[in-house]
VOGU-586987 format. One record per residue (C-alpha): z, y, x; residue number from 1. Coordinates in pm, whole numbers. Last residue first. Layout:
BEGIN
+--------+--------+--------+-----+
!     zz !     yy !     xx ! num !
+--------+--------+--------+-----+
!      Z !      Y !      X ! NUM !
...
+--------+--------+--------+-----+
//
This chain:
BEGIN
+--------+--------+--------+-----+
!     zz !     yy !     xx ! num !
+--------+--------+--------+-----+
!   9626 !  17444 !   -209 !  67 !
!   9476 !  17488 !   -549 !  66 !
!   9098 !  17347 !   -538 !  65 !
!   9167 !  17044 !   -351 !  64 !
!   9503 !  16981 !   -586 !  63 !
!   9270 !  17007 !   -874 !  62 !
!   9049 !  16767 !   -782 !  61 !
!   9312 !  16532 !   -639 !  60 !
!   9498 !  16534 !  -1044 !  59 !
!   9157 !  16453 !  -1156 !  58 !
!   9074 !  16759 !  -1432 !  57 !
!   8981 !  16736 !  -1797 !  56 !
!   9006 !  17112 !  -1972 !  55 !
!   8944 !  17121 !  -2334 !  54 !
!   8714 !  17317 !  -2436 !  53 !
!   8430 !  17077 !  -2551 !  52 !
!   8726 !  16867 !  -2758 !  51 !
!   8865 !  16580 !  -2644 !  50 !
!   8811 !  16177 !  -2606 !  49 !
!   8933 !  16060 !  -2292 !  48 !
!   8837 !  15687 !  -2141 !  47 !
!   9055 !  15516 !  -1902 !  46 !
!   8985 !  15288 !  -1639 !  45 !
!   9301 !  15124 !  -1477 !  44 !
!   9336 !  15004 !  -1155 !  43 !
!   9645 !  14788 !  -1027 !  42 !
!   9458 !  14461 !  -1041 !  41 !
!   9174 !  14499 !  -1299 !  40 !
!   9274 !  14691 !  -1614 !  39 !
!   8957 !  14797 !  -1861 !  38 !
!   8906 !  15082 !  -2117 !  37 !
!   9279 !  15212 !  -2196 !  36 !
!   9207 !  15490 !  -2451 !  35 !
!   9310 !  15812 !  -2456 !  34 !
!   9244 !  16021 !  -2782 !  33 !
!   9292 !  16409 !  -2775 !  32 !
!   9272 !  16591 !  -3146 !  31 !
!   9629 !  16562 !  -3328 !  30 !
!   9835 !  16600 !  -2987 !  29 !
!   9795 !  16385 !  -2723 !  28 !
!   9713 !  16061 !  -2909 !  27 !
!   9705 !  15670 !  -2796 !  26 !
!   9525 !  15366 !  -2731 !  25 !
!   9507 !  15017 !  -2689 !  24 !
!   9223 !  14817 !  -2588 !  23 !
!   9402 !  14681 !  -2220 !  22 !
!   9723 !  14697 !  -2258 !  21 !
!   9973 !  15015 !  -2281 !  20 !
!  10327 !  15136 !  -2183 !  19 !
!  10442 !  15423 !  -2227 !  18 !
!  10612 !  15705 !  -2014 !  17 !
!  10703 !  16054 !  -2154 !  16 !
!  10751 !  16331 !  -1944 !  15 !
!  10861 !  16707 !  -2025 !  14 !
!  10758 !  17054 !  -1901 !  13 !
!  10918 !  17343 !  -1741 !  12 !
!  10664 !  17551 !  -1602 !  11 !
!  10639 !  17686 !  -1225 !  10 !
!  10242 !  17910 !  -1203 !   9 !
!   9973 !  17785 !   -984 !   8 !
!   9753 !  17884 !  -1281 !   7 !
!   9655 !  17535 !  -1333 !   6 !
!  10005 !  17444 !  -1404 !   5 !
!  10276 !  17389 !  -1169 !   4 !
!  10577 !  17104 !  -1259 !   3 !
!  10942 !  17152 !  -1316 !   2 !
!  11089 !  16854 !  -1498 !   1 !
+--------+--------+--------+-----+
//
């Protein structure tokens, strides 16, 4: 999948989709947690544990910023 990283630059990267419920969680890497907070409807909250220097950044944010 071609995609455009926060550099504006074209990178090849891959997708993975899973599937989780409301408690669960799961790793990016050894250090980034994401955990599913609350589902109401077809809204999700999600909470990110990272390190300090790790960028977090709303897709729309970025998008603002970039075109």
């Amino acid at each position: 999948m071609e995609a455009t990283d926060l550099n504006n630059e074209q990178v090849t990267k891959t997708c993975l989709v899973i599937t989780r419920n409301q408690g669960q969680s799961f790793y990016i890497g050894e250090d980034i947690l994401v955990e599913i907070q609350r589902i109401e409807g077809k809204r999700a909250s999600i909470k990110i544990f990272a390190p300090k220097n790790v960028k977090i950044l709303r897709s729309e944010i970025l998008n603002k910023f970039t075109n």
